[in-house]
VOVOVO-449745 format. One record per residue (C-alpha): residue in one letter; x, y, z. Coordinates in steps of 0.02 Angstrom, whole numbers, padded with zeros to 5 digits, always signed. Each point is the difference from the previous one (the first is absolute). Layout:
% residues N
AXYZ...
***
This chain:
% residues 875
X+04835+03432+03332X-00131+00061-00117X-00120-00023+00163X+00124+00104+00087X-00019+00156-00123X-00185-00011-00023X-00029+00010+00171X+00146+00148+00013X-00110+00084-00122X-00163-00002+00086X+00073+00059+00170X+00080+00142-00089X-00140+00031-00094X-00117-00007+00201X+00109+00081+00086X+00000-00134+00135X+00111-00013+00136X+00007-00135+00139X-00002+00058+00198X+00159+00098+00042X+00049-00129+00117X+00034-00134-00132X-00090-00148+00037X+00140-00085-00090X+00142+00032+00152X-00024-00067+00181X+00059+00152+00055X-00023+00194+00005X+00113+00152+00077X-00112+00124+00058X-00058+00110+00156X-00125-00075+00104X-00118+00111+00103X-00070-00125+00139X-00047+00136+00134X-00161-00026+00011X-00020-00179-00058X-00075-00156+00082X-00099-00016+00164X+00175+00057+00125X+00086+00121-00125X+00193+00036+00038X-00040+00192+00003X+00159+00022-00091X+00019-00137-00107X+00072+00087-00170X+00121-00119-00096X+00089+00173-00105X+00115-00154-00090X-00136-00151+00016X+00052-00172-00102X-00182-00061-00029X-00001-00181-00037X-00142-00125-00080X-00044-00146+00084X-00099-00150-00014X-00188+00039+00044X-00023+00153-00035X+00128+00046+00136X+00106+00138+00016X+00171+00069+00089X+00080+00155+00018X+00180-00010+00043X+00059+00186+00059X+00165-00008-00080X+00087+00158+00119X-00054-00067+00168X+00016-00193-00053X-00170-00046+00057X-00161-00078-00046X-00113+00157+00008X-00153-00103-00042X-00069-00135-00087X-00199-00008-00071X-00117-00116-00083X-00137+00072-00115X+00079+00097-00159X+00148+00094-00026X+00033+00200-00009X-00102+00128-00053X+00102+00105-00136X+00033+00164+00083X+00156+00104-00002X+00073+00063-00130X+00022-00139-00113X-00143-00089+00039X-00113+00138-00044X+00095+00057-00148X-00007-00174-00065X-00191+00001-00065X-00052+00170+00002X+00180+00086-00049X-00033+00103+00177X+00128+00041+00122X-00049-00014+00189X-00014+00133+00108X+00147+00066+00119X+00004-00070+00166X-00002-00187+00067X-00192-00026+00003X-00023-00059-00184X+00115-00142+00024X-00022-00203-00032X-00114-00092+00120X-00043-00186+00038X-00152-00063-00042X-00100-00141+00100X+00032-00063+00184X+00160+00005+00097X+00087-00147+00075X+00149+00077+00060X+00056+00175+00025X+00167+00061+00084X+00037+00184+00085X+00140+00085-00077X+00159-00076+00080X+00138-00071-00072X-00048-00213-00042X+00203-00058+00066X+00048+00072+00167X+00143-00071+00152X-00064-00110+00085X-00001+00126+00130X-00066+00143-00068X-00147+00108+00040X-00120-00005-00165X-00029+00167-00053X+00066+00100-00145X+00185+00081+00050X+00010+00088-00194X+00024+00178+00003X-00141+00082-00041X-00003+00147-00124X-00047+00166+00039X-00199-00007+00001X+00012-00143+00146X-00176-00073-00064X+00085-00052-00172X+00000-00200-00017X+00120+00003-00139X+00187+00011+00098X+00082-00133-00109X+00085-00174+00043X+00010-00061+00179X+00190-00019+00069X+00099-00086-00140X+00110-00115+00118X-00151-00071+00077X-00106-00037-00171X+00012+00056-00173X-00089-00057-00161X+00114-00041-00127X-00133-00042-00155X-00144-00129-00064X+00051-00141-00092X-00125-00066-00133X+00012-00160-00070X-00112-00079-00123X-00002-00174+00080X-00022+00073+00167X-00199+00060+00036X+00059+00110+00164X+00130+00136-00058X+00141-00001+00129X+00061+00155+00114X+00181+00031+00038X+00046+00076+00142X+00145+00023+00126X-00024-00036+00188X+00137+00058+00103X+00092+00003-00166X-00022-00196-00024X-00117-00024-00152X-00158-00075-00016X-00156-00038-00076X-00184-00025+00021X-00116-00078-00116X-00193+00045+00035X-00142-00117-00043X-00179-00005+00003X-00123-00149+00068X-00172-00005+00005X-00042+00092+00184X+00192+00086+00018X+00174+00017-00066X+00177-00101+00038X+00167+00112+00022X+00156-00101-00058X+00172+00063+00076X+00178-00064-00056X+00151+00108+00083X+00185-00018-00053X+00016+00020+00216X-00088+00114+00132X+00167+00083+00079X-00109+00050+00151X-00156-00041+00095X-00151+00098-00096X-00180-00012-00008X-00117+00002-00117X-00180+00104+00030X-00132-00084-00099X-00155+00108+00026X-00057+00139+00140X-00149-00061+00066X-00106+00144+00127X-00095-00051+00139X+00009-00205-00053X+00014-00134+00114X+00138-00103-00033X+00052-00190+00018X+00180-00036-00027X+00056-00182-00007X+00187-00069-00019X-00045-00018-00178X-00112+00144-00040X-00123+00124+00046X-00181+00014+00007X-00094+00190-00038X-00169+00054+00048X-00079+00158-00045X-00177+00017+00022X-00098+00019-00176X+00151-00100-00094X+00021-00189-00046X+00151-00049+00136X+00154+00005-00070X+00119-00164+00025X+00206+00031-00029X+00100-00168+00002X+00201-00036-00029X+00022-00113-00125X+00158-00083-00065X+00080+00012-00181X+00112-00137+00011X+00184+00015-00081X+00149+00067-00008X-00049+00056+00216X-00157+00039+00068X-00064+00096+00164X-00102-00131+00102X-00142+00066+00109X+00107-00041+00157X+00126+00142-00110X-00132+00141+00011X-00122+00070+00108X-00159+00110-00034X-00028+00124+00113X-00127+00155+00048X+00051+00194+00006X-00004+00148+00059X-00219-00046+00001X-00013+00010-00188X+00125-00117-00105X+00042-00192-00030X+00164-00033-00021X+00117-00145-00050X+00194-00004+00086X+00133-00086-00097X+00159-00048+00078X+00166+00068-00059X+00071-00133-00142X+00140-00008-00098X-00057-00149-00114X-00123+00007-00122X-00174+00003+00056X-00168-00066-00082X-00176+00014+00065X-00191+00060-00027X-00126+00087+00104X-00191-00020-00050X-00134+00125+00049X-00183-00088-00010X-00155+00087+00032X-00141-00155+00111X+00117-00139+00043X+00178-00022-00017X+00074-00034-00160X+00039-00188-00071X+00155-00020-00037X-00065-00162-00105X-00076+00093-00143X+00100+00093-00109X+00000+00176-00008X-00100+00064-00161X+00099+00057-00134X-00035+00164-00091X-00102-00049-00160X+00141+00053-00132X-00058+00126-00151X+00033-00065-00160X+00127+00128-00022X+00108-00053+00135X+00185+00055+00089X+00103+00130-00053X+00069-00087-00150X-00191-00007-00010X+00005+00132-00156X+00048-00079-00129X-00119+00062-00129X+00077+00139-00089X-00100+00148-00070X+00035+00092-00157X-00027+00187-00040X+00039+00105-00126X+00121+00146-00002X-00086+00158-00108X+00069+00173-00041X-00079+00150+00067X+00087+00142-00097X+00183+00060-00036X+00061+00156+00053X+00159+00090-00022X+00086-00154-00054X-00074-00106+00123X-00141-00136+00010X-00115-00005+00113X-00060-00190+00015X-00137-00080+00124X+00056-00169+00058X-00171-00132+00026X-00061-00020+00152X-00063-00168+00057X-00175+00045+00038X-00068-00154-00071X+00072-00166+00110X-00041-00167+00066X+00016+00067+00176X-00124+00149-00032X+00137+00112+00088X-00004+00197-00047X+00154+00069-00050X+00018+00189+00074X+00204+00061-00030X+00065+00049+00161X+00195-00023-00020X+00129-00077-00140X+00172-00060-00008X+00110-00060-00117X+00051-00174+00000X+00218+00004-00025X-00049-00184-00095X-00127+00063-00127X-00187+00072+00040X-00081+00093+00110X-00051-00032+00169X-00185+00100+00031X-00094+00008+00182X-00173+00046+00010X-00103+00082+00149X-00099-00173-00001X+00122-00091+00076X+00088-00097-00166X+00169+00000-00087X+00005-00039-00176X+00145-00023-00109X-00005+00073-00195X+00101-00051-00127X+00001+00102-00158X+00020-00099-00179X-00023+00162-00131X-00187+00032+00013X-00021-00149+00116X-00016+00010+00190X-00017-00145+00092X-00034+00012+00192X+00017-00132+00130X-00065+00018+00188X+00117-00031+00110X-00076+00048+00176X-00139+00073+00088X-00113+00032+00167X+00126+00137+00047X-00042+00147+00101X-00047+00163-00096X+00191+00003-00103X+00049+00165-00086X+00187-00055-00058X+00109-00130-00044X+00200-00017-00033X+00101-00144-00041X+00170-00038+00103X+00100-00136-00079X-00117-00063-00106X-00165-00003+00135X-00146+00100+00021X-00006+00113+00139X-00192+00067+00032X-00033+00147+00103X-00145-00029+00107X-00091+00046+00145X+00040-00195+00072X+00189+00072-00017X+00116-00024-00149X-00036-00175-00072X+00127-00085-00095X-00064-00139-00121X+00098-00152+00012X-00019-00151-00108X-00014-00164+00083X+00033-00186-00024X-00114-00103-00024X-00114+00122-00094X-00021+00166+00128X+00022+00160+00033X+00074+00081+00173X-00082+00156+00027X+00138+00047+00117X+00013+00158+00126X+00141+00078-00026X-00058+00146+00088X-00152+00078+00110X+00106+00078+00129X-00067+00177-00063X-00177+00006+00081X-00134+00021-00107X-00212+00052+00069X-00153-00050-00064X-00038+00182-00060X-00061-00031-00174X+00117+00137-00059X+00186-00057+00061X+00018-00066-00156X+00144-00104-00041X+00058+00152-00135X+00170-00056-00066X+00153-00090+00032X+00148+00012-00110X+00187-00075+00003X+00141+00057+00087X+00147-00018-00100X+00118-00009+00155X-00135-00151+00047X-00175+00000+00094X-00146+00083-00056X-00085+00170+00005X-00186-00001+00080X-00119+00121-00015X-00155+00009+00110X-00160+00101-00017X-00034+00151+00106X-00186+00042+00006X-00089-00009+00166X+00165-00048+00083X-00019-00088+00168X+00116-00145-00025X+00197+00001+00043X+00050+00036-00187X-00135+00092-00105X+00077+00112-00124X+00166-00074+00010X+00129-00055-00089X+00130-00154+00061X+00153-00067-00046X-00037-00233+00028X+00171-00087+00036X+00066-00111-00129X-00025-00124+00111X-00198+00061+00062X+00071-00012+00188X-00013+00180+00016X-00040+00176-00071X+00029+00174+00033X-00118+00148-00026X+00065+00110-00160X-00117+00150-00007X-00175+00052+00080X-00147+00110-00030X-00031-00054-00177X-00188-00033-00033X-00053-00145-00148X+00211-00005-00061X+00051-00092-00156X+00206-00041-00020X+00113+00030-00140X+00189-00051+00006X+00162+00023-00117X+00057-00191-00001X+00169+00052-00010X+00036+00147+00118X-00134-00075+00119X-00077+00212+00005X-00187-00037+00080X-00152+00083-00067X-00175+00033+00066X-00158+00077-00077X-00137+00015+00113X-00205+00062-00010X-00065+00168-00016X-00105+00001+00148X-00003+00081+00155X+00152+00076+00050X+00054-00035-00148X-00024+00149-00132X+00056-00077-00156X+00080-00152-00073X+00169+00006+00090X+00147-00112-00083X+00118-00033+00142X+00180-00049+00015X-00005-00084+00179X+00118+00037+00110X+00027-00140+00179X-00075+00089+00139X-00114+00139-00100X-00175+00048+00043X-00107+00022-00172X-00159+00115+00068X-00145-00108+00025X-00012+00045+00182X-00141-00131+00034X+00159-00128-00044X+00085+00060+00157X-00018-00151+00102X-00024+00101+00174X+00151+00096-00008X+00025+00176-00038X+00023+00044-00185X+00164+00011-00058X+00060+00146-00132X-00084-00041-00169X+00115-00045-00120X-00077+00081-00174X-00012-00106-00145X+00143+00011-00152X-00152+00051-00069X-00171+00028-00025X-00119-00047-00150X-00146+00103-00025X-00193-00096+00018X-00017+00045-00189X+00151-00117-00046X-00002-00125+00111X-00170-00033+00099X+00043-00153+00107X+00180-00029+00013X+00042-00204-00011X+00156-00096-00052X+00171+00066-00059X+00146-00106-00099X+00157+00052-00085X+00016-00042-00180X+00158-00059-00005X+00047-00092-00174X+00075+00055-00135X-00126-00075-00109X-00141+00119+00072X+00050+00144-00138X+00014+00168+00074X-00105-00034+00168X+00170-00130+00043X+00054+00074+00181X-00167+00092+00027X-00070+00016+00151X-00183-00045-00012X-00163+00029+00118X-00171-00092-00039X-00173+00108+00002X-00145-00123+00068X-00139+00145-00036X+00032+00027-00164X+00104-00167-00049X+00152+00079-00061X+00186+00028+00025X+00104+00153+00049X+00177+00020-00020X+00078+00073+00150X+00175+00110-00007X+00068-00013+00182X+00158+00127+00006X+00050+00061+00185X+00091+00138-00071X-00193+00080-00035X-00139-00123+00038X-00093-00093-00111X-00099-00003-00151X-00135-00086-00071X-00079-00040-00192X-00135-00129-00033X+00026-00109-00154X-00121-00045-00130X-00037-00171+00034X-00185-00038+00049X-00058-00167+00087X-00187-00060+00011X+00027-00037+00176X+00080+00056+00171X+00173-00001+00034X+00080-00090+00144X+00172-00073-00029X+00149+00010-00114X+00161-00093-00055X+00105-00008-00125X+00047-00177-00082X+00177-00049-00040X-00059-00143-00142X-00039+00157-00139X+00023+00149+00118X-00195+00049-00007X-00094+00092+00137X-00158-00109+00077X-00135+00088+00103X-00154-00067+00077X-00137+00050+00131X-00174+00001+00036X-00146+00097+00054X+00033+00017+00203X-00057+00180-00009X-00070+00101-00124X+00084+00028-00155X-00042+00098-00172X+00024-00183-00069X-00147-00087-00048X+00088-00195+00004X-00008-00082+00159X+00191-00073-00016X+00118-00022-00135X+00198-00045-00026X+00099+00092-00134X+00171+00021-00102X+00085+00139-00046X+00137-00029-00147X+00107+00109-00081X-00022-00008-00198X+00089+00131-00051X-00102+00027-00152X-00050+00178+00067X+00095+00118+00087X-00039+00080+00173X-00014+00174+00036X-00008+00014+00172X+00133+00085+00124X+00158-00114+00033X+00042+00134+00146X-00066+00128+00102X+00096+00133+00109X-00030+00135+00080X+00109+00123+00055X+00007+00211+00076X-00012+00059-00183X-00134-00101-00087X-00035-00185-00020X+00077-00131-00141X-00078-00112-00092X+00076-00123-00106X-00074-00112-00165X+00073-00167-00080X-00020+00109-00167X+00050+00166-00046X-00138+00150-00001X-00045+00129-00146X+00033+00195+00034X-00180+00006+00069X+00058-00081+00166X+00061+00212+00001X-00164+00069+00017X-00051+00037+00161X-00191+00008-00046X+00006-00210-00006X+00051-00012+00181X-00111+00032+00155X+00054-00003+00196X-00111-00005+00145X+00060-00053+00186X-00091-00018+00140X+00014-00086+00197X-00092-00118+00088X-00074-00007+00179X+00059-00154+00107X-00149-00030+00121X-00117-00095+00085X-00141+00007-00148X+00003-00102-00140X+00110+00056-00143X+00054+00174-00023X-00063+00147-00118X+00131+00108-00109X+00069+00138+00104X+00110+00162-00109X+00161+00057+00083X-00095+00145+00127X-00106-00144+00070X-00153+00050-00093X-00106-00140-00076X+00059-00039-00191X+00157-00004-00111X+00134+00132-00051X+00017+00033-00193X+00186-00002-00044X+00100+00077-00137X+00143-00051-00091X+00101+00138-00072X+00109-00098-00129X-00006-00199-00069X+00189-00031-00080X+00033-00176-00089X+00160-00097+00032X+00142-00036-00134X-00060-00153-00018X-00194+00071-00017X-00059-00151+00126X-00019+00103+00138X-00081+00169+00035X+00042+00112+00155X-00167+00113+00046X+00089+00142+00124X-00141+00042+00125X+00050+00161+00105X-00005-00038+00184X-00048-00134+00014X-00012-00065+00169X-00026-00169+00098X-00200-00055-00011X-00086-00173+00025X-00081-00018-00167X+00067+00089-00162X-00089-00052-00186X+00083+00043-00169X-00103-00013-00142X+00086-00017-00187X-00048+00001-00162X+00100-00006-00130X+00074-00116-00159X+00138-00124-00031X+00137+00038-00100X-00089-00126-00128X-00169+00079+00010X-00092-00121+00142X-00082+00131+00115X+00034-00021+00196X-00145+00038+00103X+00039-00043+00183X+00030+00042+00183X+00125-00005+00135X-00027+00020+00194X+00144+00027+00125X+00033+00021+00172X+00117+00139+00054X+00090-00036+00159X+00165+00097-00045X+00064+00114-00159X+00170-00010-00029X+00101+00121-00104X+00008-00069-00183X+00170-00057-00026X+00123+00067-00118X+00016-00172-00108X-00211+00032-00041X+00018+00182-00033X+00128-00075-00119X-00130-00123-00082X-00139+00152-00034X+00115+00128-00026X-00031+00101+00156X+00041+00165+00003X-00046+00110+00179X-00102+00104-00121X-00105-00152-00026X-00025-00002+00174X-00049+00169+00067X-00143+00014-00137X-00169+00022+00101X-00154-00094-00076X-00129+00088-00093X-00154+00014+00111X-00103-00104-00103X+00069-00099-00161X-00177-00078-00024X-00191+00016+00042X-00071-00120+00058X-00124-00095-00088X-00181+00057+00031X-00116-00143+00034X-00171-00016+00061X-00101-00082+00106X-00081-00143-00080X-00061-00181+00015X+00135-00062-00097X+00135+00047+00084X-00064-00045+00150X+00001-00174-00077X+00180+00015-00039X+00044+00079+00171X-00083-00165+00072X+00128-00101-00092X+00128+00113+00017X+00015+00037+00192X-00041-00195+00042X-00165+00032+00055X-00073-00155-00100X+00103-00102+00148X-00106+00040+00138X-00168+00080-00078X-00099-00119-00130X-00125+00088-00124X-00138-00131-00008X-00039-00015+00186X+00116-00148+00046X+00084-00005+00177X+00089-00153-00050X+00193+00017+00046X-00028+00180+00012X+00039+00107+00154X-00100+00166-00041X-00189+00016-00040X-00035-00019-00201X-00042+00140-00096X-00149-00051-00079X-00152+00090+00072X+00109+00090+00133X-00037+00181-00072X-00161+00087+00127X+00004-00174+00103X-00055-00003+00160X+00167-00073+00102X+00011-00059+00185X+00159+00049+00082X+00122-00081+00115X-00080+00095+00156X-00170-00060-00057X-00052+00182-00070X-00086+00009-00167X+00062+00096-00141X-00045+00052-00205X+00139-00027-00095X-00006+00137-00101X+00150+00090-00097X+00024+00090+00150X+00032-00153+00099X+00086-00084-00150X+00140+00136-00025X+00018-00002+00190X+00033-00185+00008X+00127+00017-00156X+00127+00136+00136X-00070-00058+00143X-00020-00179-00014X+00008-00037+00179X-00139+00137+00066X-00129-00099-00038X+00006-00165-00030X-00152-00100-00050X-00057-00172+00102X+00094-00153-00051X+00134+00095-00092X+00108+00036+00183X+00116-00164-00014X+00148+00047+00105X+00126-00060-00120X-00063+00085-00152X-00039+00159-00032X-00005+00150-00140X+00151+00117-00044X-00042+00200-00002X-00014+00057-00161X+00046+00184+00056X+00110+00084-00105X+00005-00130-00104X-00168+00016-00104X-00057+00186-00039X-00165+00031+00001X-00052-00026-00188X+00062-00170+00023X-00090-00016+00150X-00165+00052-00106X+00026-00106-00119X+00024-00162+00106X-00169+00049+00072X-00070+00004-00161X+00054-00150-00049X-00073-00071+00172X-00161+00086-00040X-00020-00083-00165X+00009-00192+00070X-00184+00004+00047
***
């Protein structure tokens, strides 16, 4: 043990990590991109949901887990670590849009296969019958016909050395156990029955000459090793006999094997042999076993330490260990959390693990539980099981006797690309039973990009909820079952809309279309200015009555600036949101709530750019109630004025008009990236309001401001300052979203004492000046901060995770543009690219999916002078 901890220590202390693909597991979910690899490439050999496995010899398989095939299998080394994870794994780096930066094989091909389904009828032309999305070209259509194959899951057990599939044929289940030999690779098949006659293509094969035999089949393709296939038997309960089967050669390109229809059990192997036909008399090389072995192979526990960050309002704010430092050498980047109903927490990270935390005071101690899965954002737990969101499917995590693990498919019926930005976003629980997906949006030519699905109970089917949604994250009450969405500022997408989705609704993002003609937008229940919220992530409802005055608050994660907003959705007006004063040292991704002491866990990691400095983190948020929050417990708005409404009564200078100021403004829904701040006459900018009285309740906790007409608008910010009834002073902010004004009803005018007069009083032109502050270095520092800018732009020349050129030395650069033109980026050029952001973009800063907001009408033009001072100064 002490062994154990020394060498924890020193890993922490390098900062090593092992190869994402753990050498430790025989097998790894991932993409594999073999279009272009080996001496006869299959032009369109893409594996979107590949099962990689690890033989003996430095062999390797992909199994293509939607068409049921054997898409290739290689000799030489493994993948190269490309796509997202795989380049975010050493370098922190996100890949770049498309399906070019995507896993490869590396070394020599033995086998490749053309992208058609691996199980067919025995009569049945080979050629892929799915339905192809709308961009025709797009490889990534999801699962071949479910009543002729399906993959049902990968069982791993720890005194097996080939991890078995499960699959359906004909809806008879089977398995196959792959294993590596010195110059090829044995299949093993066992079938419950075959109800029909079917065939089975084992490899396309262009332009070979072919030698079939009553046992097997000979290929030769000039400038490869000939290629020997041979039936062998596997003994009890049944077996297929060669006289069963036949090999046979179609359509000029593919070897197949036909299997008679059976309704008994049925046994038996087929070997593929590169010189001379495999001997059945030696035995088939096991994989050489890791010394961490099967899924039970974890056993090692790892212990962190659970620390307090700060307490705020009568909460703590507490960072939960991660386990950086392990015996498997596995990093540990948050991408999704749920609570365990029998104690702990179940956590998921983008690398492809599931760890279990158990939390003893100050003590955390973390067991692995699974891993090699395929890029997973979120987990659940239904009846006591892991569910994993990934882009292999949902995966539920099934314990096994002797010693295993089932990783079993309970779902990839929705199709999913290799596009490196459908993300696998979210999946929450239904509480009427199935699951809620979310899928990503960006550079949508798949079936389902920017989409959001409802997954059977069952996983036999699914139904499409809402569309037009770029990079969505879920929220949903787990008692009324009302379904949530946030989504990314981005193009087409102004601000941060919060959404309440509706079946059937079309969202905005008109690249998310799918081919057919956009539907009516459905607006948001509200929008959330840039300055609040600068990447919109994860939402949860606090439910617990343990949770202090945030119990039955609605609550939406900030990944920019690592940070939670409470969000007031009220149909009768809109919505409204206010940002809370906790502060995390790391992005934001996921949220639940935990029923053992009714705390709020978070987690995330660095997947785009973020104000946070920490790669990944987990946290807890407890209630203390040694402080007491003054934040709004309410927010309406109404024809007369808006309401808001404090856990504590206010002092008489909630009255004064002078500690209030309004502002509203509009946004522009459009193809460019973001949106700037537009006033009420469509001019760039926002529209000063006036209040013209500010009367206290009876009780004193709430305060009405009457605003004279006021009028529907997308954005609207109230400003306060003013004290507590005890003397705290309340400094804070409130954005809403008016969709509607109703009349305020009588009950309320009875609460503030409401008389018409009140009413009919028009605001005073100005109640305030506004401050006057100059351009300067400083607070073009604090504008950096302040407007997110630190997310994208790095001040000491860095491009590292970063999507916009770094400041440092910018000021009177030369810069190359996108159309190859050269240009001095001078203040002129600088102020242009702060409004006009799109104009003139500079080389290597044009990534499709990512992009800058206009700051028109949004910064004024000191501002604007001092950010360029600030740039100026980082020589």
């Amino acid at each position: 043990m002490r062994q154990l901890i020394v060498m924890l220590i020193l890993l922490a202390r390098a900062g090593c990590a092992a190869p994402f693909a753990d050498p430790g597991l025989p097998f790894l979910f991932s993409t594999v991109d073999a279009r272009d690899f080996g001496l006869y490439p299959e032009k369109d050999n893409l594996a979107v949901r590949g099962l990689c496995l690890k033989l003996a010899g430095d062999t390797f398989a992909c199994y293509d887990t939607d068409l049921m095939r054997l898409a290739l299998v290689w000799r030489g080394g493994f993948l190269t670590e490309k796509g997202v994870a795989g380049l975010s794994y050493a370098a922190n780096k996100k890949a770049g849009s498309g399906q070019k930066d995507l896993p490869k094989p590396i070394g020599k091909a033995i086998l490749s296969m053309a992208l058609v389904p691996g199980w067919l009828p025995s009569t049945a032309r080979i050629e892929d019958l799915r339905t192809p999305s709308h961009n025709a070209k797009e490889p990534g259509r999801g699962p071949m016909d479910p009543t002729i194959a399906r993959y049902r899951g990968l069982l791993d057990l720890e005194n097996d050395d080939a991890p078995g599939l499960h699959f359906e044929v004909f809806g008879a289940r089977w398995s196959e156990h792959i294993r590596g030999h010195a110059r090829g690779l044995v299949r093993s098949f066992r079938g419950a029955q075959l109800p029909r006659d079917a065939k089975i293509v084992l490899g396309s094969f262009p332009g070979a000459e072919v030698t079939l035999s009553a046992s097997g089949a000979l290929i030769e393709q000039a400038g490869l090793p000939a290629c020997h296939f041979s039936m062998l038997s596997s003994g009890p309960p049944d077996t297929l006999e060669s006289s069963d089967i036949s090999f046979k050669w179609e359509q000029d390109q593919f070897l197949t094997l036909h299997l008679p229809r059976k309704k008994s059990p049925i046994a038996f192997s087929i070997a593929m042999h590169l010189d001379r036909p495999y001997d059945p008399r030696k035995s088939i090389s096991p994989r050489p076993k890791p010394k961490q072995s099967g899924p039970a192979r974890w056993a090692e526990q790892v212990e962190t330490s659970l620390v307090e960050i700060h307490q705020s309002h009568g909460y703590a704010v507490e960072s939960l260990g991660l386990p950086e430092a392990n015996p498997w050498q596995r990093r540990v980047r948050v991408s999704g959390l749920a609570a365990d109903p029998k104690g702990g927490l179940f956590v998921v990270t983008f690398d492809g693990d599931v760890w279990k935390v158990t939390v003893d005071g100050t003590t955390l101690r973390w067991s692995r539980l699974a891993g090699g899965l395929h890029e997973p954002q979120s987990i659940q737990v239904v009846e006591g099981i892991p569910c994993v969101f990934t882009r292999t499917g949902i995966i539920k995590l099934q314990a096994q006797e002797p010693k295993g693990l089932y990783y079993a498919c309970h779902s990839n019926l929705p199709a999913q690309t290799a596009e490196t930005r459908e993300f696998p976003m979210d999946m929450v629980l239904d509480p009427g039973g199935g699951f809620y997906i979310a899928k990503g949006g960006q550079n949508a030519t798949g079936k389902l990009n920017g989409t959001i699905l409802h997954v059977s109970r069952d996983g036999n089917s699914f139904r499409r909820m809402a569309t037009g949604l770029r990079q969505p994250y879920l929220g949903i009450h787990p008692e009324t079952g009302l379904l949530t969405a946030s989504d990314q500022q981005g193009n087409y997408v102004p601000s941060t809309p919060v959404h309440i989705i509706r079946e059937g609704a079309f969202y905005g993002y008109a690249e998310a279309t799918h081919g057919q003609q956009a539907k009516r937008v459905e607006e948001p229940a509200g929008w959330i200015p840039h300055v609040l919220v600068g990447s919109a992530s994860g939402q949860v409802w606090a439910l617990d009555g343990r949770f202090g005055p945030l119990n039955g608050r609605f609550l939406q994660l900030d990944f920019n600036r690592a940070q939670i907003c409470q969000v007031f959705l009220d149909e009768s007006f809109g919505a409204a949101a206010h940002r809370l004063p906790f502060v995390f040292p790391s992005p934001l991704l996921k949220a639940c709530m935990h029923q053992d002491d009714g705390a709020l866990y978070l987690g995330g990691f660095a997947i785009w750019g973020s104000k946070a400095k920490q790669l990944s983190g987990l946290y807890r948020v407890r209630y203390t109630g040694k402080a007491r929050a003054h934040w709004p417990g309410k927010v309406q708005a109404f024809r007369e004025g808006v309401v808001l409404q404090f856990p504590h009564p206010l002092s008489d200078d909630a009255c004064r008009l002078t500690n209030y100021r309004l502002k509203t403004w509009n946004y522009l829904r459009s193809s460019k990236y973001g949106s700037g701040y537009y006033k009420s006459d469509g001019q760039a900018g926002q529209d000063e309001r006036w209040a013209s009285a500010a009367l206290l309740s009876g009780d004193r906790r709430s305060v009405f401001l009457v605003v004279p007409k006021l009028e529907p608008v997308m954005q609207m910010e109230v400003d306060y300052k003013f004290t507590a009834e005890t003397g705290e002073a309340i400094t804070d902010q409130v954005y809403l979203t008016l969709h509607r004004l109703p009349r305020v009803p009588e009950k309320l005018r009875e609460t503030f004492g409401i008389v018409e007069a009140d009413l009919l009083k028009s605001a005073p032109a100005r109640t305030h000046a506004p401050a006057s502050i100059e351009a300067s270095v400083k607070n073009g520092l604090a504008l950096y901060l302040q407007m997110g800018c630190i997310a994208c732009h790095s001040t000491d020349g860095s491009l590292l995770g970063k999507t916009g050129p770094s400041w440092k030395g910018l000021v009177d650069s030369q810069r190359t543009l996108t159309d190859h033109s050269s240009v001095l980026a001078d203040a002129d050029y600088i102020r242009e690219s702060i409004y006009e952001p799109a104009k003139r973009k500079a080389k290597g800063f044009d990534a499709p999916d990512t992009g800058m907001p206009s700051y028109r009408g949004i910064l004024n033009e000191t501002q604007v002078e001092s950010l360029i001072l600030f740039m100026s100064s980082l020589k």
